[in-house]
PDB file with one MODEL, atoms N, CA, C and O in Angstrom:
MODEL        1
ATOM      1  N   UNK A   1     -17.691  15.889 -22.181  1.00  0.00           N
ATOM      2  CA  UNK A   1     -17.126  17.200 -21.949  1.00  0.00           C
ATOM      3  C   UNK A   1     -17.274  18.016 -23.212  1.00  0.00           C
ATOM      4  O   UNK A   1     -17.224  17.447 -24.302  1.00  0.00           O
ATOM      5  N   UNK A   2     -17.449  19.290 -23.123  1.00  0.00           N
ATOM      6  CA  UNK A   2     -17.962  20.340 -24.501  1.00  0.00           C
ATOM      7  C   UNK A   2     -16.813  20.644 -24.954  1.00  0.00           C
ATOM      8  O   UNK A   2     -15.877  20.568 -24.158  1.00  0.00           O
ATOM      9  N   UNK A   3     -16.547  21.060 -26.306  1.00  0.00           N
ATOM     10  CA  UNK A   3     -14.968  21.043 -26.681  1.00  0.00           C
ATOM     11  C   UNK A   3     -15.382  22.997 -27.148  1.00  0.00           C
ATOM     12  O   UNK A   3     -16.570  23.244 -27.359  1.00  0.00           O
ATOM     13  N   UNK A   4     -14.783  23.683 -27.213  1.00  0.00           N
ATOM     14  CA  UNK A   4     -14.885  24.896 -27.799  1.00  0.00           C
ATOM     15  C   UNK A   4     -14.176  25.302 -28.680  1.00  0.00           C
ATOM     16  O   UNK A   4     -13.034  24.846 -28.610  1.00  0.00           O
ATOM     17  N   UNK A   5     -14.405  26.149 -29.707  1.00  0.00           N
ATOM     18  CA  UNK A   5     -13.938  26.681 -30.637  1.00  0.00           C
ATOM     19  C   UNK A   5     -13.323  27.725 -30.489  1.00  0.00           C
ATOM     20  O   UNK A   5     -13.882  28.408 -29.630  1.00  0.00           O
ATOM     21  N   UNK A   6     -12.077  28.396 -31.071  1.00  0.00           N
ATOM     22  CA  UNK A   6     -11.060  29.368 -31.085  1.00  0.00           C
ATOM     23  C   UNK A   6     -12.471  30.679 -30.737  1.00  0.00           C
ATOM     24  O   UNK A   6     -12.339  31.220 -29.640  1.00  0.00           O
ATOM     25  N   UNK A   7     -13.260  30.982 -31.274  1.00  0.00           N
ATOM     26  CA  UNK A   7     -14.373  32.338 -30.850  1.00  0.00           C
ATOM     27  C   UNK A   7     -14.300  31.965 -29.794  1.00  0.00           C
ATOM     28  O   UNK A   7     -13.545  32.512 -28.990  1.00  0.00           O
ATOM     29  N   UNK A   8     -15.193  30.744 -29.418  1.00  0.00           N
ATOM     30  CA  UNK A   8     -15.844  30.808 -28.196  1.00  0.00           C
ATOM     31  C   UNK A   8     -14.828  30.273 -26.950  1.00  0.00           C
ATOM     32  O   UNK A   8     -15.364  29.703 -26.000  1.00  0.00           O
ATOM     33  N   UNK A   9     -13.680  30.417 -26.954  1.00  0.00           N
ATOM     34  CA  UNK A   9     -13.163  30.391 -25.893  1.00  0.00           C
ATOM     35  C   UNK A   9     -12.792  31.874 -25.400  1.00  0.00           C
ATOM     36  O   UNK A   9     -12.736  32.098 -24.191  1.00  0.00           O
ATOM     37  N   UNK A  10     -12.504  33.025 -26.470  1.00  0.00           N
ATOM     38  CA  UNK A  10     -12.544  33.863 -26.199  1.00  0.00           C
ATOM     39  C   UNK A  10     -13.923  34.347 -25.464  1.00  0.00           C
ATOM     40  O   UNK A  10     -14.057  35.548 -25.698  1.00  0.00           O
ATOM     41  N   UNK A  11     -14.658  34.009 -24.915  1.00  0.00           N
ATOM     42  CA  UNK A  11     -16.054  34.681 -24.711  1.00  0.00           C
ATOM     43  C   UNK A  11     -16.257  34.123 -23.775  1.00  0.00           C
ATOM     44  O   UNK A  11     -17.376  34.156 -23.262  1.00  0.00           O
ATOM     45  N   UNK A  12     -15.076  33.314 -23.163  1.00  0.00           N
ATOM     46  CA  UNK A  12     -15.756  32.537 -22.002  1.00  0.00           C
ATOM     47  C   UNK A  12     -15.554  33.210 -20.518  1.00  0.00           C
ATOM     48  O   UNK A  12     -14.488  33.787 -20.298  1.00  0.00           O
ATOM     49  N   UNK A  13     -16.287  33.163 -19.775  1.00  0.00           N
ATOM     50  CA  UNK A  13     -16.505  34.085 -18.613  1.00  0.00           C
ATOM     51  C   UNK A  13     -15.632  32.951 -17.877  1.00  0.00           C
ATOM     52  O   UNK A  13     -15.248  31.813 -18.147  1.00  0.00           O
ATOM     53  N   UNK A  14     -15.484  34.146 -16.461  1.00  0.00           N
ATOM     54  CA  UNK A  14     -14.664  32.788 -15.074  1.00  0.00           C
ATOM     55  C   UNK A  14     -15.463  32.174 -14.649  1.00  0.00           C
ATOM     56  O   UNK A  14     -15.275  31.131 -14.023  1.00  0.00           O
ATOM     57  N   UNK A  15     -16.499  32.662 -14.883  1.00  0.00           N
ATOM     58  CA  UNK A  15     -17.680  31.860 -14.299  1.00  0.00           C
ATOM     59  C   UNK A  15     -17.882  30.431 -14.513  1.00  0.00           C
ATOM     60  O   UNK A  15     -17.933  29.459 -13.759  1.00  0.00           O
ATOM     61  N   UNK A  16     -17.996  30.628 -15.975  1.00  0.00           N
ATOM     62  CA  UNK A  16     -18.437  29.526 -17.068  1.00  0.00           C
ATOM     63  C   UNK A  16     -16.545  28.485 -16.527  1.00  0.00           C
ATOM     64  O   UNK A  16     -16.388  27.321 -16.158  1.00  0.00           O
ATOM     65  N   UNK A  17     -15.624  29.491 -16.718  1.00  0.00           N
ATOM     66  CA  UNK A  17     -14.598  28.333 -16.457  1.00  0.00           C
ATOM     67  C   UNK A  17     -14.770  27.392 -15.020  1.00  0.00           C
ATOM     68  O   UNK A  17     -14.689  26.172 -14.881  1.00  0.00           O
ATOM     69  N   UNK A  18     -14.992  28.278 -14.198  1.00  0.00           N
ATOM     70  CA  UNK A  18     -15.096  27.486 -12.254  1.00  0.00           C
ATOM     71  C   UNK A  18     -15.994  26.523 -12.661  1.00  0.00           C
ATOM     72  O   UNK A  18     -15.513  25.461 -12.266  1.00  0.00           O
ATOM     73  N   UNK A  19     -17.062  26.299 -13.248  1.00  0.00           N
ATOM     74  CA  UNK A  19     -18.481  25.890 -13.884  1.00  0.00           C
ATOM     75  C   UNK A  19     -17.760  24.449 -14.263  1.00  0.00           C
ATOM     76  O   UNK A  19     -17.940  23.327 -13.790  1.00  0.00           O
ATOM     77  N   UNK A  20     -16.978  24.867 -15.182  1.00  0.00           N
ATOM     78  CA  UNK A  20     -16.236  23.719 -15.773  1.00  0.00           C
ATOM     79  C   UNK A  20     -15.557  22.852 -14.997  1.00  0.00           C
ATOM     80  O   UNK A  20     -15.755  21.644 -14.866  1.00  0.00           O
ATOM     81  N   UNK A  21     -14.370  23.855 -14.254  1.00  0.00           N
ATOM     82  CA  UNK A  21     -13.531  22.646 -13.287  1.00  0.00           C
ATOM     83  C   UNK A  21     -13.885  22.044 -12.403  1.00  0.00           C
ATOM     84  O   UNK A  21     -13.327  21.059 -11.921  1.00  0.00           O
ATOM     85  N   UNK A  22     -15.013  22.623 -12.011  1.00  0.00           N
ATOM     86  CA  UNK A  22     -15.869  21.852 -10.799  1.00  0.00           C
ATOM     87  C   UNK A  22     -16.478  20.150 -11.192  1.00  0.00           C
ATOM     88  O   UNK A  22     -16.486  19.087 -10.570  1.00  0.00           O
ATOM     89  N   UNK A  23     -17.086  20.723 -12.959  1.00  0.00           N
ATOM     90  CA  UNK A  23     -17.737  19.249 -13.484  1.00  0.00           C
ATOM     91  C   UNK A  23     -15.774  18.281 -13.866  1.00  0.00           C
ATOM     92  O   UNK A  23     -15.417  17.175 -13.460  1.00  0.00           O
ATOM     93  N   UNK A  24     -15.307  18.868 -14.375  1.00  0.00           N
ATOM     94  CA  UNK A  24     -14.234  18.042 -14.276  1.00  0.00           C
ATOM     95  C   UNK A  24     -13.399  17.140 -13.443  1.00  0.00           C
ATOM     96  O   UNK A  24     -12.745  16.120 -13.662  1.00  0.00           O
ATOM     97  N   UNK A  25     -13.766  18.200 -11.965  1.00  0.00           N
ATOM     98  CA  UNK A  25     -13.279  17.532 -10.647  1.00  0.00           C
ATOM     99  C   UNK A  25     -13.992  16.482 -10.754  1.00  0.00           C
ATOM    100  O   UNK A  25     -13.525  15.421 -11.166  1.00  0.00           O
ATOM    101  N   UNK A  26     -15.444  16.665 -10.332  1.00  0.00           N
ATOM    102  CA  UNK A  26     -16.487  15.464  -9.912  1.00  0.00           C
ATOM    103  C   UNK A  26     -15.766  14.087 -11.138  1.00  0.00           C
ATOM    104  O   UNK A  26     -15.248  13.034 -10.764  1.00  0.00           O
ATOM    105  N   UNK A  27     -15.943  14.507 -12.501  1.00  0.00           N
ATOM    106  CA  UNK A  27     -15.946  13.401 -13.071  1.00  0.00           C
ATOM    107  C   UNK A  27     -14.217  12.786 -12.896  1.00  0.00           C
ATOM    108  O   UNK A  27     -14.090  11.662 -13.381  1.00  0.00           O
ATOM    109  N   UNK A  28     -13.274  13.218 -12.447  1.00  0.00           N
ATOM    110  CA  UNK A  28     -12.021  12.594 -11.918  1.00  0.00           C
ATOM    111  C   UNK A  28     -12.720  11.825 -10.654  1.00  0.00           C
ATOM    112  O   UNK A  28     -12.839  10.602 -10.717  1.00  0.00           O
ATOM    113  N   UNK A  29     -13.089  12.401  -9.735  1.00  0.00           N
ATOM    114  CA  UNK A  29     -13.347  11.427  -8.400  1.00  0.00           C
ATOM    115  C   UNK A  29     -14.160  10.561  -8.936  1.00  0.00           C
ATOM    116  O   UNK A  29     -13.498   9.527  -9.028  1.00  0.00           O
ATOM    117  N   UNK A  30     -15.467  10.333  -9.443  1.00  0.00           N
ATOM    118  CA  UNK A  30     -15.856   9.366 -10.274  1.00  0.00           C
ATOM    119  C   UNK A  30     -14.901   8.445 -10.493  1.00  0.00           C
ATOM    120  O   UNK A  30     -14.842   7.423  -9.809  1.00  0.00           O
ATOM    121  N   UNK A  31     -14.247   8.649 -11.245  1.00  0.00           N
ATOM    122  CA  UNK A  31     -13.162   7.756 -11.779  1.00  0.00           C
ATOM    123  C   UNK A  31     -12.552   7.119 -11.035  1.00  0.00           C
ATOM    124  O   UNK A  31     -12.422   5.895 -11.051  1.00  0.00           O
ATOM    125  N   UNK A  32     -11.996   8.065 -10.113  1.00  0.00           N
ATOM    126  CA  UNK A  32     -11.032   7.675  -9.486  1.00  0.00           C
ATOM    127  C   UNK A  32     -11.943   6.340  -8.211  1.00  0.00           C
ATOM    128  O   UNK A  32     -11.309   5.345  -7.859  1.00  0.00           O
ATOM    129  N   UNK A  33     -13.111   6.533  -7.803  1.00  0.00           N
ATOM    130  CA  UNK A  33     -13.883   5.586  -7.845  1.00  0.00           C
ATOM    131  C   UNK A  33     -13.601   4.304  -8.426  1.00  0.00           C
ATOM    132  O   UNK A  33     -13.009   3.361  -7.900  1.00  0.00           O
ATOM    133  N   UNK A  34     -13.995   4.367  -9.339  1.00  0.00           N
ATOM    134  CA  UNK A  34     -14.494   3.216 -10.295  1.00  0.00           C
ATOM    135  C   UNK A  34     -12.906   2.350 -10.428  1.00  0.00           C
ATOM    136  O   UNK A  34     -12.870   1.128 -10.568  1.00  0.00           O
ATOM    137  N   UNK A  35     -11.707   3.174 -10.360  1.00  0.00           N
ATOM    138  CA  UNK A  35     -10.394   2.574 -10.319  1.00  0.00           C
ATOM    139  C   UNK A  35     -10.236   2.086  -9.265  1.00  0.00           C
ATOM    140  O   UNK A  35      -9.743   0.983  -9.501  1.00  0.00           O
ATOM    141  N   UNK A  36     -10.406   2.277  -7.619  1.00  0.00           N
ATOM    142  CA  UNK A  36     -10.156   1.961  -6.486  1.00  0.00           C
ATOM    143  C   UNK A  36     -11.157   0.947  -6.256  1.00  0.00           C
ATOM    144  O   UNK A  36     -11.107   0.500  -5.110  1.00  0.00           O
ATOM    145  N   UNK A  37     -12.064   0.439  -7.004  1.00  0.00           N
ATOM    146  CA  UNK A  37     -12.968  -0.575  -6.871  1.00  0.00           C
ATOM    147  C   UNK A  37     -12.803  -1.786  -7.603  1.00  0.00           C
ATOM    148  O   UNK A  37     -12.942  -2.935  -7.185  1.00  0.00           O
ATOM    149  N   UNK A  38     -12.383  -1.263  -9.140  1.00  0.00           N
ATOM    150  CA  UNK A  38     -11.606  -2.361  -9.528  1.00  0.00           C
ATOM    151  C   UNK A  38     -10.324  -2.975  -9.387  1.00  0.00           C
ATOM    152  O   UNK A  38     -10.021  -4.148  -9.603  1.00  0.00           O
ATOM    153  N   UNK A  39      -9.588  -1.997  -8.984  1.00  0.00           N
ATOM    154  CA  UNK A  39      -8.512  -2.713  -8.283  1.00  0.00           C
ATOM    155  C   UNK A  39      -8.802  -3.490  -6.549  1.00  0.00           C
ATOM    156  O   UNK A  39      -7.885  -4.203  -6.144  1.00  0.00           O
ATOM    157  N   UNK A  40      -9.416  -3.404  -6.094  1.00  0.00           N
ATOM    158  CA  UNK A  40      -9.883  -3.896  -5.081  1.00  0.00           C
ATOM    159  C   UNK A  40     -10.705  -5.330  -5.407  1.00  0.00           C
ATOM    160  O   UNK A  40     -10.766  -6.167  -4.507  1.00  0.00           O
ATOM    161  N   UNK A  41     -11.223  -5.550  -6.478  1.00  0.00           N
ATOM    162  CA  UNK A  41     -12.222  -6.385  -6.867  1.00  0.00           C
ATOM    163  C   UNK A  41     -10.719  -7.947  -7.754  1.00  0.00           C
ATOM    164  O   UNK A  41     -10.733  -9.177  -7.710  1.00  0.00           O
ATOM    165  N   UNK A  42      -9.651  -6.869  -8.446  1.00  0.00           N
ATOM    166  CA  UNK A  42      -8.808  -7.521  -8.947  1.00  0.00           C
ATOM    167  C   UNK A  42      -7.872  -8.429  -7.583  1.00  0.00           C
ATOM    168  O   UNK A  42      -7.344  -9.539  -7.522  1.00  0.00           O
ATOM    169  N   UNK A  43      -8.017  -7.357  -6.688  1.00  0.00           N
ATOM    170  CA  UNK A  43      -6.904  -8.167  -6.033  1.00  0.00           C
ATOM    171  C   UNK A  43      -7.543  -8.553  -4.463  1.00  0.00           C
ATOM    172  O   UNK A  43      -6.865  -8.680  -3.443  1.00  0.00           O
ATOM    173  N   UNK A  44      -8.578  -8.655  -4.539  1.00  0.00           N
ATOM    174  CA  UNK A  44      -9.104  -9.736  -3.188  1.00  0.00           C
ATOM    175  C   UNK A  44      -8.771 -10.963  -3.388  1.00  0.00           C
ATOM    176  O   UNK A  44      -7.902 -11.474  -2.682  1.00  0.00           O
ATOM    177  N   UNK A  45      -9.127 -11.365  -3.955  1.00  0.00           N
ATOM    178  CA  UNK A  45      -8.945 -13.277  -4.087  1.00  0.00           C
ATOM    179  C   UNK A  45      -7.395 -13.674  -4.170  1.00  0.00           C
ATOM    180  O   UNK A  45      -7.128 -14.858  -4.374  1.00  0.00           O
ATOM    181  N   UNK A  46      -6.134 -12.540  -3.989  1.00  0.00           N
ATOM    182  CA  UNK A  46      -4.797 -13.528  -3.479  1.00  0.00           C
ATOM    183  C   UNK A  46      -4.373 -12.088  -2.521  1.00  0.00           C
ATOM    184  O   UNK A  46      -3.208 -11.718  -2.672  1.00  0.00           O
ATOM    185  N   UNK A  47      -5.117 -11.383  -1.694  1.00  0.00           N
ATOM    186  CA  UNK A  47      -5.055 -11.031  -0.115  1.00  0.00           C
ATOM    187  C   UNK A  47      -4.758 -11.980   0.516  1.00  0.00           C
ATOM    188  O   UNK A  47      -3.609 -12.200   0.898  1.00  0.00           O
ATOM    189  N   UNK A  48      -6.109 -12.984   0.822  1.00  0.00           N
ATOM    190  CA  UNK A  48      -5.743 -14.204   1.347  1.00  0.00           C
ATOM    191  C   UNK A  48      -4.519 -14.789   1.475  1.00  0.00           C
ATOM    192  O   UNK A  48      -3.818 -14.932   2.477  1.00  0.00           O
ATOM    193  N   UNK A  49      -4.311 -15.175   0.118  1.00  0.00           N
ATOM    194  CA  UNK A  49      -2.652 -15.984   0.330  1.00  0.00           C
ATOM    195  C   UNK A  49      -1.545 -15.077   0.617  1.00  0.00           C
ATOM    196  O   UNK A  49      -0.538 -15.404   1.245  1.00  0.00           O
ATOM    197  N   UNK A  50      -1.850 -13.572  -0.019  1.00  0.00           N
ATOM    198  CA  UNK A  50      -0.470 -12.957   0.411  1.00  0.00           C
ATOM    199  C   UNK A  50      -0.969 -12.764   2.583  1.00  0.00           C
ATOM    200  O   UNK A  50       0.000 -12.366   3.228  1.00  0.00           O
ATOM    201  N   UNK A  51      -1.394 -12.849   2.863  1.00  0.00           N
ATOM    202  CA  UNK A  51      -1.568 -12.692   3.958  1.00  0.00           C
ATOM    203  C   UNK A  51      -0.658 -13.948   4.730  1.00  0.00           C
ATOM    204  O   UNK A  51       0.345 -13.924   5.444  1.00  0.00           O
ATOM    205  N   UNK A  52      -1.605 -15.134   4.170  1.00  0.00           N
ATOM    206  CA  UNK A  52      -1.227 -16.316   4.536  1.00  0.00           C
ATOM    207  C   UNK A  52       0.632 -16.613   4.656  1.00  0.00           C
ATOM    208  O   UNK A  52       1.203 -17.224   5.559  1.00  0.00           O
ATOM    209  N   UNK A  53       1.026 -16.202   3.892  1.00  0.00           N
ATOM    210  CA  UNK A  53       2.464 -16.286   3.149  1.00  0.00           C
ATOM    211  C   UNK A  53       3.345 -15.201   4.283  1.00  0.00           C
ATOM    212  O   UNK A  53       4.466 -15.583   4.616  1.00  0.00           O
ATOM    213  N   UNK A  54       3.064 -14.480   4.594  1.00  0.00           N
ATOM    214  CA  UNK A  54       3.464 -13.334   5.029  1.00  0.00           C
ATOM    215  C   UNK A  54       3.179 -13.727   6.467  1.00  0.00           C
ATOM    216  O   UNK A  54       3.852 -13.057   7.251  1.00  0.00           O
ATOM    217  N   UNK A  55       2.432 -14.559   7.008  1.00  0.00           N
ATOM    218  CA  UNK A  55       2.148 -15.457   8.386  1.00  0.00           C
ATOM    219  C   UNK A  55       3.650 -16.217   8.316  1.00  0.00           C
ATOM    220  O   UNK A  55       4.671 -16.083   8.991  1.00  0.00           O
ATOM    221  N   UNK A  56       3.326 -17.009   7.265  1.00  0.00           N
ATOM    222  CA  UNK A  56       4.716 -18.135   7.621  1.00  0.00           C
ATOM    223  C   UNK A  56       5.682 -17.771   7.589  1.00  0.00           C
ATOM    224  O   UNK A  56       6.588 -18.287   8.244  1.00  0.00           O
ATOM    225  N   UNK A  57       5.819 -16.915   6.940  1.00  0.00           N
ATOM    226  CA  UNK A  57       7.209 -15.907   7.213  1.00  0.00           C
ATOM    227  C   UNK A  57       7.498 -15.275   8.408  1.00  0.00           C
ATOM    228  O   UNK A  57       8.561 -15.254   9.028  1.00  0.00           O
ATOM    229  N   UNK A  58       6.413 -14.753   8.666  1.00  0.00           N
ATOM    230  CA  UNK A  58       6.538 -14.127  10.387  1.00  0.00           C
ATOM    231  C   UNK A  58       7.342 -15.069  11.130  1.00  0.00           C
ATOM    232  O   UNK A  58       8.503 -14.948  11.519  1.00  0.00           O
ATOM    233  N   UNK A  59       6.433 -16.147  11.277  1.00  0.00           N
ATOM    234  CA  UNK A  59       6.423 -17.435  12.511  1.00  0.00           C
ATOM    235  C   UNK A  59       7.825 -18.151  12.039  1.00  0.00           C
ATOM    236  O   UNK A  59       8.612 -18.488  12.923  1.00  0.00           O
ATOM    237  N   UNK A  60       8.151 -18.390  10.663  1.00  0.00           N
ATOM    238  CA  UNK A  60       9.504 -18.757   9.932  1.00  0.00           C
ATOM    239  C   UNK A  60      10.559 -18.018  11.525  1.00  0.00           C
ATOM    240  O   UNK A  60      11.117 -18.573  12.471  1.00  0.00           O
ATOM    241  N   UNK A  61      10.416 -16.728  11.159  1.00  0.00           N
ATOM    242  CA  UNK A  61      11.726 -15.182  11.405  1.00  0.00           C
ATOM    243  C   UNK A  61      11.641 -15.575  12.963  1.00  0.00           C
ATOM    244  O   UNK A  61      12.735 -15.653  13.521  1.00  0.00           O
ATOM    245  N   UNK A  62      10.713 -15.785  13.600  1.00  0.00           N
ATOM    246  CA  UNK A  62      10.231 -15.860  15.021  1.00  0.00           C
ATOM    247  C   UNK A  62      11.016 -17.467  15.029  1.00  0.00           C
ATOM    248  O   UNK A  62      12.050 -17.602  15.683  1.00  0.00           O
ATOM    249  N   UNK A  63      10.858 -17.785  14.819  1.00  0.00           N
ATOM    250  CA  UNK A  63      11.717 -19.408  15.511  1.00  0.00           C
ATOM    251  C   UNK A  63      12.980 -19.607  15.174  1.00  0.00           C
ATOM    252  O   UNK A  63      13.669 -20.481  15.700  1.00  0.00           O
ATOM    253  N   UNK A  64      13.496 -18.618  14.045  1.00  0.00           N
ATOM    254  CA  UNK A  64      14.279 -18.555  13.867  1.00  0.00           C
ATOM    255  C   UNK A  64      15.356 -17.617  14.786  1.00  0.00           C
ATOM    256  O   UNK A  64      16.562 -17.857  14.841  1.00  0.00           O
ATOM    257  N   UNK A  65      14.749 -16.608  15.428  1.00  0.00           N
ATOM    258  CA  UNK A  65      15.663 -15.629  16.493  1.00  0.00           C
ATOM    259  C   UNK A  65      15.336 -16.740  17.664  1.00  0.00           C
ATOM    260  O   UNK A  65      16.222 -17.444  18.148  1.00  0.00           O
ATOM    261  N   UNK A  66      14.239 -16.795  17.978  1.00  0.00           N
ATOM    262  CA  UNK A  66      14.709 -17.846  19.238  1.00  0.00           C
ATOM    263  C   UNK A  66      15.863 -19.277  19.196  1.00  0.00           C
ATOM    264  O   UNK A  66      16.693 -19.637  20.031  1.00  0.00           O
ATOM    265  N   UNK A  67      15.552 -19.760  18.083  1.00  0.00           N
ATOM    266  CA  UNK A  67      16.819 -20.594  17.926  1.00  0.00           C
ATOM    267  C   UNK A  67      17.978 -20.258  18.356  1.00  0.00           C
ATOM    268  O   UNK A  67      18.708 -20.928  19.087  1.00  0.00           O
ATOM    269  N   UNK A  68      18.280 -18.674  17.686  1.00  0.00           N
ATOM    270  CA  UNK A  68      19.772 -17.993  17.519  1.00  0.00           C
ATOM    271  C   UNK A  68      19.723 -17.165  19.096  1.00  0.00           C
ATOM    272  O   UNK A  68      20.736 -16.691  19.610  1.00  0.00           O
ATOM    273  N   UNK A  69      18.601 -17.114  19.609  1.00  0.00           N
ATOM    274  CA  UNK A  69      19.230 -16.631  20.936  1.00  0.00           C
ATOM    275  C   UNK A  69      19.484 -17.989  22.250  1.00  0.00           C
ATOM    276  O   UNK A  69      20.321 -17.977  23.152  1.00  0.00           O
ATOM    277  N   UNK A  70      18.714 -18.792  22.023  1.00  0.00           N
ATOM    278  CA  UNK A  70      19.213 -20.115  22.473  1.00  0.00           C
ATOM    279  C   UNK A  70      20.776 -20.539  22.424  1.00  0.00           C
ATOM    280  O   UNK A  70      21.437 -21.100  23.298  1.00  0.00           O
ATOM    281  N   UNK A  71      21.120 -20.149  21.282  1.00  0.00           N
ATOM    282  CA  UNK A  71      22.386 -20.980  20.935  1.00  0.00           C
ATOM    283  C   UNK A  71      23.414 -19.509  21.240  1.00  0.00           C
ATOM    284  O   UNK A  71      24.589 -19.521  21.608  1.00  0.00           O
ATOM    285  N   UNK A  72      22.860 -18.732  21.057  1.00  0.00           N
ATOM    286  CA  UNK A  72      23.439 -17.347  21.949  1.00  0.00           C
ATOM    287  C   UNK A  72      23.780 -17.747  23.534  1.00  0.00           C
ATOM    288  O   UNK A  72      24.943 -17.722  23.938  1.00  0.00           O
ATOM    289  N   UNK A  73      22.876 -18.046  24.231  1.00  0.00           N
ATOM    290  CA  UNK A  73      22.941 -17.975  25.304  1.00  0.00           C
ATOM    291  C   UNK A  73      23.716 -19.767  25.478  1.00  0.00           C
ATOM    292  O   UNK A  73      24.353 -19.880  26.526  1.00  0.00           O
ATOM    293  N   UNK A  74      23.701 -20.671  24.847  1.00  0.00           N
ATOM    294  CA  UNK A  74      24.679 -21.815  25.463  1.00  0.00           C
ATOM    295  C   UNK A  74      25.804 -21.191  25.302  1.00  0.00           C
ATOM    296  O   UNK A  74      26.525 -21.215  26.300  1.00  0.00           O
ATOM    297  N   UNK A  75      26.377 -20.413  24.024  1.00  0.00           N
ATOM    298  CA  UNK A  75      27.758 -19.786  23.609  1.00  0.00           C
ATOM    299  C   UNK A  75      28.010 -19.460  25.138  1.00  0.00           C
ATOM    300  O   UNK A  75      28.758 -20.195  25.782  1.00  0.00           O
ATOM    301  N   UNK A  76      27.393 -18.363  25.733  1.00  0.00           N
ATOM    302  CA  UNK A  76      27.271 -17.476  26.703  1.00  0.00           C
ATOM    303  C   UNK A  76      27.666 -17.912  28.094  1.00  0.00           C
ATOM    304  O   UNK A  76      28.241 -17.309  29.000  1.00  0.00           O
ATOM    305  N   UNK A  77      27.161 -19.201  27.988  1.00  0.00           N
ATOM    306  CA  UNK A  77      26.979 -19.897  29.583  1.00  0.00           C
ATOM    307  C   UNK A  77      28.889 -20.632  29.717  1.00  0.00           C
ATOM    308  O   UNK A  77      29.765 -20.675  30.581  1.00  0.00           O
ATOM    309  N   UNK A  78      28.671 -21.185  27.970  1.00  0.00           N
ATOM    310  CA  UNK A  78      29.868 -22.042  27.924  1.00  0.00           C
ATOM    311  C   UNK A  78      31.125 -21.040  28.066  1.00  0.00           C
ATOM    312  O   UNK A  78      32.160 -21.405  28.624  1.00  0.00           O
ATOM    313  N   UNK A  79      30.962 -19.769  27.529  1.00  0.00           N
ATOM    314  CA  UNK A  79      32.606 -19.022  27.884  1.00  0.00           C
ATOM    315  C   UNK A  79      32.381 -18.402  29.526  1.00  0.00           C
ATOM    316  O   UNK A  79      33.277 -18.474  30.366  1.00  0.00           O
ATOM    317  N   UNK A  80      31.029 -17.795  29.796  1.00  0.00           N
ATOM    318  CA  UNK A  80      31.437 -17.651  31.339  1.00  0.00           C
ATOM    319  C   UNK A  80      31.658 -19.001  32.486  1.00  0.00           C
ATOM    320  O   UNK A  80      31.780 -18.919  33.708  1.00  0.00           O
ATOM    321  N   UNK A  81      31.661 -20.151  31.677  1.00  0.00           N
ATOM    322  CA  UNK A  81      31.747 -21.375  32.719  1.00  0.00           C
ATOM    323  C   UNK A  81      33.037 -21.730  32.956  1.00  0.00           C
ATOM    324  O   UNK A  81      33.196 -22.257  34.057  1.00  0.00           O
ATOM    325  N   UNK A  82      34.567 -21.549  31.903  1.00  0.00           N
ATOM    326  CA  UNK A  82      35.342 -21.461  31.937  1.00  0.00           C
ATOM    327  C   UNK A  82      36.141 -20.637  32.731  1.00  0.00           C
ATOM    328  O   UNK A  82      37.244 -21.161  32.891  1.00  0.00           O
ATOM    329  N   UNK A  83      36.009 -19.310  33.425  1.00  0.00           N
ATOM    330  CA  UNK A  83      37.091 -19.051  33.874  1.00  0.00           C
ATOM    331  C   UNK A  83      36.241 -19.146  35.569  1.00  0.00           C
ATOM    332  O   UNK A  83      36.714 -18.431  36.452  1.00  0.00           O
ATOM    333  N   UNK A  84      35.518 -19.677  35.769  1.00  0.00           N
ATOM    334  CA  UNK A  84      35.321 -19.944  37.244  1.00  0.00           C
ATOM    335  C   UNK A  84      35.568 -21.119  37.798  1.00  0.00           C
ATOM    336  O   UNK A  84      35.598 -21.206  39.025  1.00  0.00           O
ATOM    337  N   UNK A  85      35.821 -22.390  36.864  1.00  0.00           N
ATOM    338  CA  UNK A  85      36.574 -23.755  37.018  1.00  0.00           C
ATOM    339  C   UNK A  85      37.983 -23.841  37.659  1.00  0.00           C
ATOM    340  O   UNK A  85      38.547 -24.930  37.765  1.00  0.00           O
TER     341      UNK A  85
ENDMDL
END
């Protein structure tokens, strides 16, 4: 990037500035590139396991409500069985 001097910023057209922010944009998306790739490159190889991990947890939470609605529903059976005896 060109650095300017106290003159020559005075002398600078809008032109010359749009000129500028335009190359500035590009070289941010660049970047911003090159960051979204290495972070992608950093964190593939434990996707996998966080995936994996985040399975057993699912299937964990899942057997775990069916348990608790099982034992829901004996609660259930056992107090409505009582007052029809």
């Amino acid at each position: 990037m060109k650095t300017f001097t106290t003159l020559e910023l005075k002398n600078l057209t809008l032109a010359q500035i749009q000129d500028m922010r335009c190359e500035i944009k590009k070289d941010l998306e660049k970047q911003s590139e090159v960051i979204l790739q290495q972070t992608k490159s950093l964190t593939e190889p434990y996707q996998k396991m966080a995936t994996a991990g985040s399975n057993l947890a699912s299937k964990l939470r899942t057997g775990f409500t069916i348990f608790s609605g099982v034992l829901t529903g004996f609660r259930l059976m056992k107090s409505l069985r009582h007052p029809f005896r």
